[in-house]
N, C-alpha and C positions, 0 to 999 in steps of 0.2 A: 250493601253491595255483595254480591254472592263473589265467594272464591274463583281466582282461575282454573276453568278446565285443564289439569294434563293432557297433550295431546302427545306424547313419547314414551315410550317405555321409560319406567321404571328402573335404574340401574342396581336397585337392591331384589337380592329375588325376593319370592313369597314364601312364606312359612308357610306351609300345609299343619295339619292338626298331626298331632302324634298316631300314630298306628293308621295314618290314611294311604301311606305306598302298599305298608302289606296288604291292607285292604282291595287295593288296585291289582296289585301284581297277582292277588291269588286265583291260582289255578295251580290243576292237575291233568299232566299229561297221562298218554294212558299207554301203559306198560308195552311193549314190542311195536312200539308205531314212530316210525321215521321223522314222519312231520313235525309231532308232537317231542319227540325228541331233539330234534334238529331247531325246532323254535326254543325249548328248554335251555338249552345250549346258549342262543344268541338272548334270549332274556337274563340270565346269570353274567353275562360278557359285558352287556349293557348297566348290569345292576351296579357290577366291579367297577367301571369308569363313573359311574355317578349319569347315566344318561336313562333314566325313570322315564321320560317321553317315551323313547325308543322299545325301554324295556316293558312298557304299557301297550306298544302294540303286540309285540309277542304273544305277552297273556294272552290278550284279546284273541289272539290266533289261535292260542292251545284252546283256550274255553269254548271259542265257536267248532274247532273242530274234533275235538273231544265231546263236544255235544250234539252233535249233528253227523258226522259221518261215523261213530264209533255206537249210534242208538240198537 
């Protein structure tokens, strides 16, 4: 007989592998540009509470627009 399916969260978080947030979170804003600053900002804010989700969109934000509007 196969095991029961979980159908609930998990009340224990997940371990991620060691050096996988830095890996997520990296980016570079780019020198004299608000955006890129102003998301800098609220991903270090988000880093300090422990909310990696939030601070994974940030990146994402500095990386796309640091790579696209700043070419």
């Amino acid at each position: 007989m196969a095991p029961k399916q979980q159908t609930y969260p998990d009340p224990h978080p997940v371990e991620l592998p060691t050096g996988f947030n830095a890996w997520l979170l990296d980016c570079a804003p780019v020198p004299n540009c608000k955006v890129c600053a102003a998301n800098w900002k609220q991903l270090n804010a988000c880093k300090q509470r422990g909310d990696i989700t939030q601070a994974a969109r940030h990146a994402t934000e500095i990386r796309d627009h640091a790579g696209g509007a700043h070419s």
